[in-house]
C-alpha distance (Angstrom), angle and dihedral (degrees) to the residues before:
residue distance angle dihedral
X1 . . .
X2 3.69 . .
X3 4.17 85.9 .
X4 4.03 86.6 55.0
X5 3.77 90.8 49.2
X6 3.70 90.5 40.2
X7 4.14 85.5 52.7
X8 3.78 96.2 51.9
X9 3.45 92.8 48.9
X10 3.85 92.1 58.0
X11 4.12 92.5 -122.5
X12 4.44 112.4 143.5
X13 3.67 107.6 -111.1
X14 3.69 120.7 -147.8
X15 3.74 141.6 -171.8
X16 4.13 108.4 -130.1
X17 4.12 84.9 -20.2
X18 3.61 89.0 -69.7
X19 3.98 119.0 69.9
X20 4.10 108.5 59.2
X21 3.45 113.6 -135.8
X22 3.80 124.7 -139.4
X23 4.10 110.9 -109.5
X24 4.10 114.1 -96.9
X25 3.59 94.6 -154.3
X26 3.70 141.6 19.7
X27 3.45 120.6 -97.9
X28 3.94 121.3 -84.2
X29 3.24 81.3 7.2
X30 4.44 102.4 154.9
X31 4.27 88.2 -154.5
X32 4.06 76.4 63.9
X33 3.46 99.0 48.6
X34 3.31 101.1 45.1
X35 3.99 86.9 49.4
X36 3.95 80.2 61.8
X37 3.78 96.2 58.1
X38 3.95 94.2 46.9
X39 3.84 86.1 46.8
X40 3.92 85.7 59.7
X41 3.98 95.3 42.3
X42 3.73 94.7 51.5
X43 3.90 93.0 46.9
X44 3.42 84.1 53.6
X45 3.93 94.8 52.2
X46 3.87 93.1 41.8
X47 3.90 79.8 56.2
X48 3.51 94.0 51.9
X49 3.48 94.5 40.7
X50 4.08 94.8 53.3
X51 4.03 92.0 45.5
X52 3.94 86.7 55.6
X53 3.86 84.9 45.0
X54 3.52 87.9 60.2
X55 3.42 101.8 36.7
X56 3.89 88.8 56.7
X57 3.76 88.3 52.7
X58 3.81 97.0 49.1
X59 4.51 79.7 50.4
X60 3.65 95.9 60.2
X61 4.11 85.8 37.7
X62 3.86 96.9 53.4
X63 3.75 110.4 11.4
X64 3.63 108.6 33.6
X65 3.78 98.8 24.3
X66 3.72 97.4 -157.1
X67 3.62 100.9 145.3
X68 3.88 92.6 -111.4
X69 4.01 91.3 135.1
X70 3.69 95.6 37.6
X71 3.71 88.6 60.5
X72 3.68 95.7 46.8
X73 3.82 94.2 61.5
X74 3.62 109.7 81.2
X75 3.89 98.8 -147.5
X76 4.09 82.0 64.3
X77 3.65 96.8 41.4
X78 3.43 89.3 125.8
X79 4.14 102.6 50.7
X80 2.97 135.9 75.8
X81 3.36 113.3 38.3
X82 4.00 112.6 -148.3
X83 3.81 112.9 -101.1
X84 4.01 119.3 -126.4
């Protein structure tokens, strides 16, 4: 998406700054810049969606203390056995 938008807007895409990549879309075109504004929605989601991620983990961590993060590290694989 955000190579689309980039595309219609007529700005060089590159791979690592060093292989150009073709254009997705014509310039101006709107299919483009719309692209561009989902591209900014769903980064926002993904961030939303990794904070609550977290926030889940630092719940069974600190609240429910059932060893859930503990087992998901692997130099404690072998702690922490989960509580039932």
């Amino acid at each position: 998406m955000g190579w689309a938008n980039a595309s219609s807007r007529d700005w060089n895409v590159t791979l690592f700054g060093v292989v150009p990549m073709p254009p997705l879309a014509p310039t101006d075109s709107p299919i483009g810049h719309a692209l561009g504004d989902w591209h900014a929605v769903f980064a926002w989601v993904l961030l939303a969606l990794v904070g609550l991620h977290v926030a889940a983990a630092l719940f069974h961590q600190f609240v429910l203390r059932d060893g859930t993060l503990d087992r998901m590290l692997p130099s404690r694989r072998d702690r922490a056995p989960a509580k039932q």
